[in-house]
NUTI-909932 format. One record per residue (C-alpha): y, z, x. Coordinates in steps of 0.25 Angstrom, whole numbers, padded with zeros to 4 digits, always signed. Each point is the difference from the previous one (the first is absolute). Layout:
REM NUTI-909932
YZX;...
This chain:
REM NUTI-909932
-0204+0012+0229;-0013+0000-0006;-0003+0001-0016;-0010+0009-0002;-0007-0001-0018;-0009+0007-0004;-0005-0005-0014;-0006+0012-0009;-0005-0003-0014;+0012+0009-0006;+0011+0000+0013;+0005-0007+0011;+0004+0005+0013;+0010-0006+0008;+0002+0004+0018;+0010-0008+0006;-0005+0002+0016;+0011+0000+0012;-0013+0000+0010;-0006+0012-0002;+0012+0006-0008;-0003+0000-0014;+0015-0003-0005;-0002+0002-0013;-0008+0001-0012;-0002-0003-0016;-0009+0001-0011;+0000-0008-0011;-0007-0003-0012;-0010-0013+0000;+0003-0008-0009;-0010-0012-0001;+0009-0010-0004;+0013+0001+0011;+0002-0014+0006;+0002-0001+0015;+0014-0004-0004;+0000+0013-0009;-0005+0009+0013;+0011-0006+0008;+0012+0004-0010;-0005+0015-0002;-0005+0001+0016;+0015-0004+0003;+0006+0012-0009;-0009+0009+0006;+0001-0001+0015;+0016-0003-0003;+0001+0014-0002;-0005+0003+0012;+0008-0007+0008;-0011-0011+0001;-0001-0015-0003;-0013-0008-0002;+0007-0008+0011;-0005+0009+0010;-0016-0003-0003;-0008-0007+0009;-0014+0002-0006;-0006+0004-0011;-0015+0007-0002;-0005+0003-0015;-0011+0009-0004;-0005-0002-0015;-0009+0000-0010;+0010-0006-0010;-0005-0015+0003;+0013-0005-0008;+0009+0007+0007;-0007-0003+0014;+0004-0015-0001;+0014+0004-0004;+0002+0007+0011;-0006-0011+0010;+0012-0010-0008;+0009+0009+0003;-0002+0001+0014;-0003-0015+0002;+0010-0004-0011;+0013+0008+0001;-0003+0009+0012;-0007-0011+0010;-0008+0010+0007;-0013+0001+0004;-0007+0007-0010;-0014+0008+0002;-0008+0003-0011;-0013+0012+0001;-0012-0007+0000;-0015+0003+0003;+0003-0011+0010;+0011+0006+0008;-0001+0007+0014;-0001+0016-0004;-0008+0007+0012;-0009+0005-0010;-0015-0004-0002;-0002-0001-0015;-0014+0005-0006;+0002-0004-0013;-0009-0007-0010;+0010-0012-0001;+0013+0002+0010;+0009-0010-0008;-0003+0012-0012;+0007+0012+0006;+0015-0001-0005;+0008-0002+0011;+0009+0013-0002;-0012+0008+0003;-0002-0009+0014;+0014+0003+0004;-0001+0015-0004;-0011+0000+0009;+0007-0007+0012;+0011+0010-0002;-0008+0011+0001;-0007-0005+0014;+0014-0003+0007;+0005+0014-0004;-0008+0010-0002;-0015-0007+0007;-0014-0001-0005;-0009+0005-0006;+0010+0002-0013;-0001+0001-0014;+0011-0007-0008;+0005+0004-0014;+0010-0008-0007;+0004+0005-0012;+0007-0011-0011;-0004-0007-0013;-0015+0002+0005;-0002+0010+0011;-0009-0006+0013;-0008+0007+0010;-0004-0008+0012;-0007+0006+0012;+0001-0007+0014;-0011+0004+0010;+0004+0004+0015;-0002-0013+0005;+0009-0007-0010;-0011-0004-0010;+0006-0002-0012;-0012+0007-0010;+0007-0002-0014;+0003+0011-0010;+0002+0005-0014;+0011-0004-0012;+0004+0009-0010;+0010+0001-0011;+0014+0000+0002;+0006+0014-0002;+0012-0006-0009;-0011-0009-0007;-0009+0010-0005;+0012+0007-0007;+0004-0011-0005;-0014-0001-0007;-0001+0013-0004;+0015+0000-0006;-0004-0012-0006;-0013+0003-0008;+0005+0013-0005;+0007+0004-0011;+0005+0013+0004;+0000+0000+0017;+0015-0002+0004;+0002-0008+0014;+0005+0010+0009;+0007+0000+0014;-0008+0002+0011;+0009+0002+0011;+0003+0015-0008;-0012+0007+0004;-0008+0009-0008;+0002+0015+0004;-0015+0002+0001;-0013-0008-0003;-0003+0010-0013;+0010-0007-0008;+0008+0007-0013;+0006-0011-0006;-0004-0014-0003;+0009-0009+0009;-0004+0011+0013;-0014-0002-0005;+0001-0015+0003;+0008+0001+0011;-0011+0012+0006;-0012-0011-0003;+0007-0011+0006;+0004+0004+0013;-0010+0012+0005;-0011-0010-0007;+0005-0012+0007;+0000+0007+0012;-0014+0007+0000;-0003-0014-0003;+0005-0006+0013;-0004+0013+0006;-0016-0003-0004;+0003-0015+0005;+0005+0003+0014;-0013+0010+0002;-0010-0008-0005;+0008-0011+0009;-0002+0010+0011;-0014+0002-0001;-0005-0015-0001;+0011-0003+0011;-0005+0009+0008;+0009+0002+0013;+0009+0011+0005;+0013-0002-0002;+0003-0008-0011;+0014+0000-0004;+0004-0001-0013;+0013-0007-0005;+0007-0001-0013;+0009-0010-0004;+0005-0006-0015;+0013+0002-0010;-0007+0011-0008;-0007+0005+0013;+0012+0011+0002;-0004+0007-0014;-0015+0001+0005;-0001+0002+0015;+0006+0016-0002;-0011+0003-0008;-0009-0006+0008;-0010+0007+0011;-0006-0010+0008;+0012-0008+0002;+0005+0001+0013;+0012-0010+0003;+0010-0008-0011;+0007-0011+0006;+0010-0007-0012;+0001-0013+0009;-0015-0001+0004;-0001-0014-0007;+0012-0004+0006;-0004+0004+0014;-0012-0009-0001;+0006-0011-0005;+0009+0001+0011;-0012+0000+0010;-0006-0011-0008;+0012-0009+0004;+0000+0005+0013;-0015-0005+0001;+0001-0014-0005;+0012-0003+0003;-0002-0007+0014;-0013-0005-0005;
């Protein structure tokens, strides 16, 4: 079976892949420091209670931006796993023509989002991933990959509001606020933070749209948070959990027979 990892700045996310089937699946936190031998012990406990072993992988493919954990994860396959491991590069075979200023630059969580999005749901598309910094990428009709927009994570900009005030409480922002014109303090925070953070997406995808400029441009959410936002959100037309996990599945599928 194939071991899907996606690498966020905050969490991981784990898809252990039966061919297509994606057999399971796991978020964890990232912790910088974990050793690949570390990985192994808490990966064994995990798939365990599913009924799985890490005996059963063959590959492994890894999407990060945490460089630490990047080369933990290459020991662990080549180390304790011995499989062939694949790690998301500029360099890797994609499909996609990428625009930007310098290829190597775009994190490679955005690259996969945006193969996902191809394979299933075609192009032109728009892609919203919403995590510890929330991306917008936009990929032309003939697979051009145009580049995007970053802007801050949902969970990190209440963390920095909760921090420099002395009187704003953290709230919860999966109990949503009964109507935008709050009447209390924490419904206040939780009306700015989830109907402001989706007009701003919102403004994103049309300002997207206009400098795309193509019919037909699907646009796809994605990201832990994202479940909390993409209610509230207008112009967002499809949320797909597993989108990264998806991709990184087509990635494999793409270089592995190179």
């Amino acid at each position: 079976m194939l071991m899907a990892v996606d690498v966020g700045n905050t969490q991981t996310v784990l898809g252990l892949f039966d061919g297509e089937e994606l057999r399971g699946q796991w978020r964890i936190a990232s912790e910088v420091h974990r050793t690949a031998d570390e990985l192994a012990v808490f990966f064994a406990g995990l798939l365990a209670l599913d009924g799985l072993s890490l005996e059963e992988v063959s590959a492994m493919i890894v999407s990060s931006v945490v460089p630490g954990l990047t080369r933990s994860y290459r020991n662990l396959a080549s180390e304790v796993f011995k499989v062939p491991f694949y790690g998301v590069t500029a360099e890797m075979e994609t499909g996609l023509d990428n625009r930007y200023d310098d290829p190597a630059a775009v994190g490679a969580d955005r690259i996969v989002n945006a193969v996902a999005a191809g394979r299933h749901y075609g192009f032109p598309a728009i892609i919203v991933d919403i995590g510890t910094a929330t991306t917008v990428e936009a990929v032309d009709g003939d697979g051009c990959y145009l580049g995007g927009a970053i802007l801050t994570g949902l969970y990190v900009a209440l963390e920095a509001l909760v921090s420099q005030t002395a009187k704003l409480p953290s709230v919860d922002l999966e109990e949503a606020p009964p109507r935008v014109i709050a009447t209390n303090t924490p419904d206040s925070i939780r009306s700015g933070f989830i109907y402001g953070y989706a007009g701003a997406i919102d403004a994103l995808i049309q300002r997207f749209r206009e400098e795309l400029g193509e019919e037909g441009a699907r646009v796809v959410a994605t990201g832990g948070p994202a479940g909390v936002i993409v209610p509230y959100c207008r112009e967002i037309e499809e949320f797909d959990p597993d989108l990264t996990l998806k991709g990184l599945l087509a990635l494999y599928e793409m270089n592995a027979s190179l």
